[in-house]
Each structure stands twice: as structure tokens, then as C-alpha cells.
C-alpha positions in Angstrom: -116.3 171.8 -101.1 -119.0 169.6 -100.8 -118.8 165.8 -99.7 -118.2 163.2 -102.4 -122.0 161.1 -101.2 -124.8 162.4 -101.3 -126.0 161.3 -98.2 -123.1 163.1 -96.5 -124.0 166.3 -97.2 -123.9 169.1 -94.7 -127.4 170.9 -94.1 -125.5 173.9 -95.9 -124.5 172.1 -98.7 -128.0 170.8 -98.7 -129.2 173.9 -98.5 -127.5 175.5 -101.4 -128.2 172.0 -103.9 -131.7 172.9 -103.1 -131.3 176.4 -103.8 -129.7 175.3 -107.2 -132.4 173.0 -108.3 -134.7 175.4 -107.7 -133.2 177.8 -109.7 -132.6 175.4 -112.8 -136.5 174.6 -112.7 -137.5 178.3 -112.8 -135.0 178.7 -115.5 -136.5 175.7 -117.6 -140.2 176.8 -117.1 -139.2 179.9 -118.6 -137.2 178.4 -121.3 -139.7 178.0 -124.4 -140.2 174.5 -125.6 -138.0 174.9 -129.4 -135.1 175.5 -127.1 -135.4 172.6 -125.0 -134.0 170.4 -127.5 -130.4 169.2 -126.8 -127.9 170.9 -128.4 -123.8 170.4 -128.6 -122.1 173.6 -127.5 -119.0 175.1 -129.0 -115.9 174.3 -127.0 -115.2 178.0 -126.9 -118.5 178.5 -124.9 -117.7 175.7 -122.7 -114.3 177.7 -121.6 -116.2 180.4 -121.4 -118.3 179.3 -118.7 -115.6 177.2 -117.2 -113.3 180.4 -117.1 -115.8 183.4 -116.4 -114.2 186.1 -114.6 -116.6 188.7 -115.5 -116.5 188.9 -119.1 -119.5 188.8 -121.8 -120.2 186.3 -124.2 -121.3 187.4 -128.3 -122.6 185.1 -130.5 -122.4 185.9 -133.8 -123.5 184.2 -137.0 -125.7 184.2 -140.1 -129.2 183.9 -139.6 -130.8 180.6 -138.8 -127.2 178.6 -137.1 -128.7 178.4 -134.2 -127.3 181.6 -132.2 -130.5 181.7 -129.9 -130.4 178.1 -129.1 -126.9 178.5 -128.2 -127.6 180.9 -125.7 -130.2 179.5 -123.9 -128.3 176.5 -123.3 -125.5 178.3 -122.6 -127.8 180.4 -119.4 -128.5 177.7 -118.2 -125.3 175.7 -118.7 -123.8 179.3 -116.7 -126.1 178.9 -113.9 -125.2 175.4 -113.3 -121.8 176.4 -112.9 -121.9 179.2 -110.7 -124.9 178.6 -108.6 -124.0 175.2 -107.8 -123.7 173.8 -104.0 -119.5 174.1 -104.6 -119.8 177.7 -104.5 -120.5 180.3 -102.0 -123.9 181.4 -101.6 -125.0 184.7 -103.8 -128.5 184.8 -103.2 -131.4 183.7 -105.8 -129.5 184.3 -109.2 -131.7 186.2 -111.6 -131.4 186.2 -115.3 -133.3 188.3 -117.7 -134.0 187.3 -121.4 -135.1 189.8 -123.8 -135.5 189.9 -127.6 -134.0 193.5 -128.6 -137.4 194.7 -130.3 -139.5 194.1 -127.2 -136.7 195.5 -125.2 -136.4 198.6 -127.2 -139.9 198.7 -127.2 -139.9 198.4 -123.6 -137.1 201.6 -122.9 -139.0 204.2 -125.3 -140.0 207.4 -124.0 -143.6 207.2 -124.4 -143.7 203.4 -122.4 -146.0 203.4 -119.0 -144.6 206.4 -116.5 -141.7 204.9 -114.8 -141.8 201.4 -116.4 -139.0 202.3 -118.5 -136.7 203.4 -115.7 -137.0 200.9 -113.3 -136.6 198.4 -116.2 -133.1 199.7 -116.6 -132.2 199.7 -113.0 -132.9 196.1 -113.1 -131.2 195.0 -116.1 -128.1 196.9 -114.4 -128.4 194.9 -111.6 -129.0 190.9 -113.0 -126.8 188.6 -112.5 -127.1 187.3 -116.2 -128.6 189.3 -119.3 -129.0 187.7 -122.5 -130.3 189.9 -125.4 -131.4 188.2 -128.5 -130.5 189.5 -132.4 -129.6 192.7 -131.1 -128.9 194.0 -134.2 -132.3 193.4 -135.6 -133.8 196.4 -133.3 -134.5 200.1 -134.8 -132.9 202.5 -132.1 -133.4 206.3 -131.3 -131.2 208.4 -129.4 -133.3 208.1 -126.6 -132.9 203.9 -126.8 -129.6 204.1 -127.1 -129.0 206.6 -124.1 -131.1 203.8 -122.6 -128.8 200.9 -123.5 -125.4 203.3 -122.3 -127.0 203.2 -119.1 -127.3 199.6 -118.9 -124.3 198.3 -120.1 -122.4 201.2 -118.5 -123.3 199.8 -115.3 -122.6 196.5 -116.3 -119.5 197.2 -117.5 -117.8 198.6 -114.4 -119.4 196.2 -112.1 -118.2 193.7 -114.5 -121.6 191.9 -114.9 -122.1 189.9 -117.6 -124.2 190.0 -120.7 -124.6 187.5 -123.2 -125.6 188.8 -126.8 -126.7 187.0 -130.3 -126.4 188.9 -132.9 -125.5 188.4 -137.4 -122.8 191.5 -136.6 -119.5 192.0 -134.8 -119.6 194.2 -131.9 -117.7 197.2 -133.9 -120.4 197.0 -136.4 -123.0 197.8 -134.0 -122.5 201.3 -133.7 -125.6 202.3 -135.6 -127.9 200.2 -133.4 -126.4 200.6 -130.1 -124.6 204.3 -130.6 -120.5 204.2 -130.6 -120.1 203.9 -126.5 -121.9 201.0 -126.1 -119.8 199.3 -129.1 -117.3 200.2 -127.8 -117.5 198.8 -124.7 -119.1 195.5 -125.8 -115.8 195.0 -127.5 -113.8 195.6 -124.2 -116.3 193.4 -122.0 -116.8 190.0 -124.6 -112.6 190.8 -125.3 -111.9 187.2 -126.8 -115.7 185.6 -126.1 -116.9 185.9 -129.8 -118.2 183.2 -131.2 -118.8 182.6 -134.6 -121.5 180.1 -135.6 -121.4 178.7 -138.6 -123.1 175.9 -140.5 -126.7 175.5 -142.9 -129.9 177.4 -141.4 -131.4 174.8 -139.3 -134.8 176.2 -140.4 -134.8 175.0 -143.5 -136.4 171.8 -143.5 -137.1 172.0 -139.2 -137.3 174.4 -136.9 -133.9 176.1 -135.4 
């Protein structure tokens, strides 16, 4: 653990709080400006993050409640928590963020000559993957063979994923094909949040 002051840390702890910071400042350039605004987040996210053991976190709620604000606090809120200078070290933590249409855009057949492969292997392999309104992408069967692979791999190395989306994960089946449903369900088990509340774009942005 690491010492209560400061200015007792150990050149490892030292080390790994540097590490941290940088990692929360990479994270925040990326972070686009209307999600910088504070926001409250649901107690059930906060236990999520307190209690992660591997599982996957879906937000779910109707358009405009502020799902993809959620989980860009909630990444970064994650990161704090698991990359901190209490924990052991685990390397540069990497976190991907993709809308599904540019994503699914991304993983079709005709994209650059290998692009679309090695863009799986490293969304296997993240530490964090958030994929925003997943339900608003139009999938093929080769998108969806695509996604198995992903979240296959995720699944059994028990990565986690967090996903916003108006659906529930057994009504995704048309999107995402039946396996990957399916194991959505198994890997958010009881992580689904439900937003609720006006649509913050009415009158400001979300």
C-alpha cells in the first residue's frame, strides 16, 4: 500500500502515481470537450467499479439520458481505480472508444488489406472497450463474425467491455448475431444500468 504523505513515498510508489497521471491526461485529451462536464454517476456504476472482477458494464436508456456521458466518466472513473499507485503495476493501461458505426465501418470486408484484422486483435486485447449506441449500427454477417471474435476473446479472458445502448442485451441479437447476445448477457450479468430521466438535449447539449 502506499504511504499515508506524500512526501514519503517510495520511488516505486512514485513511480506508479506517475504512471497514473499520465495515464489520466492521455485519457482526458482524448475525451471530447461535451463530456468533460461533471456529471453524478449512478450508485450502481460506482459498485461497479469499486467491485470489478471482470465483468462488463451496459448502459441502457432512452435516447438523449445521457448514456454516453455516463460512460466516459465512468472510463475514466475505472482507470482511476485500477491503475492507481495502490495497485500492482500492469503496464500502460489502454482503452479504446468507438462509436459502433465507425467501428462497423472499420471491420467490413472491403476496409484497407489487413486493417480490419489487426483492428480486432487489438480490441481483443485492451484493457477497457467502450462501444457507444451499439444498437444504432447496421450489421452483416461478416460484422458480426467480426464482433464474435472480439468479444469471444474478451469473454474467456474475462476483459471488460463497457456498452451504451437504447436495448437490453437479449434484444440485440439482430445487430450483434445470437452468440454475441448471448454472451453479453453472461459477461455484464447484474451490471445493467438503466438511465432514466428528460433528454438533456432538449434545451442544452447531452
Amino acid at each position: 500500500m502506499p504511504s499515508e504523505s506524500p512526501d514519503e513515498l517510495s520511488p516505486r510508489e512514485s513511480f506508479l502515481l506517475e504512471r497514473s497521471s499520465i495515464a489520466l491526461n492521455r485519457f482526458d485529451d482524448e475525451t471530447p470537450d461535451i463530456y468533460r462536464r461533471p456529471i453524478e454517476l449512478p450508485q450502481q456504476v460506482h459498485d461497479w467499479i469499486a467491485g470489478w472482477g471482470g465483468y462488463s458494464l451496459f448502459l441502457t436508456g432512452a435516447i438523449g439520458v445521457g448514456k454516453t456521458h455516463t460512460a466516459w466518466k465512468t472510463c475514466r472513473r475505472w482507470l482511476e481505480a485500477q491503475y492507481g499507485p495502490g495497485h500492482p503495476w500492469q503496464g500502460s493501461p489502454v482503452i479504446r472508444m468507438f462509436r459502433s458505426t465507425a467501428l462497423f465501418d472499420a471491420l467490413r470486408p472491403n476496409a484497407p488489406e489487413g486493417d480490419g484484422r489487426a483492428l480486432v486483435k487489438k480490441l481483443q486485447q485492451v484493457d477497457l472497450l467502450f462501444v457507444d449506441d451499439l444498437a444504432a449500427a447496421k450489421a452483416n454477417e461478416w460484422t458480426q463474425e467480426r464482433l464474435f471474435e472480439i468479444f469471444d476473446e474478451r469473454y474467456i479472458r474475462r476483459r471488460p467491455v463497457i456498452i451504451t445502448c437504447d436495448v437490453l442485451p437479449n434484444q440485440l441479437s439482430d445487430v450483434t448475431g445470437p452468440r454475441v447476445a448471448s454472451r453479453l448477457a453472461e459477461m455484464c450479468g447484474n451490471s445493467i444500468v438503466l438511465l432514466e430521466g428528460p433528454d438533456r438535449r432538449q434545451g442544452r447539449a447531452a
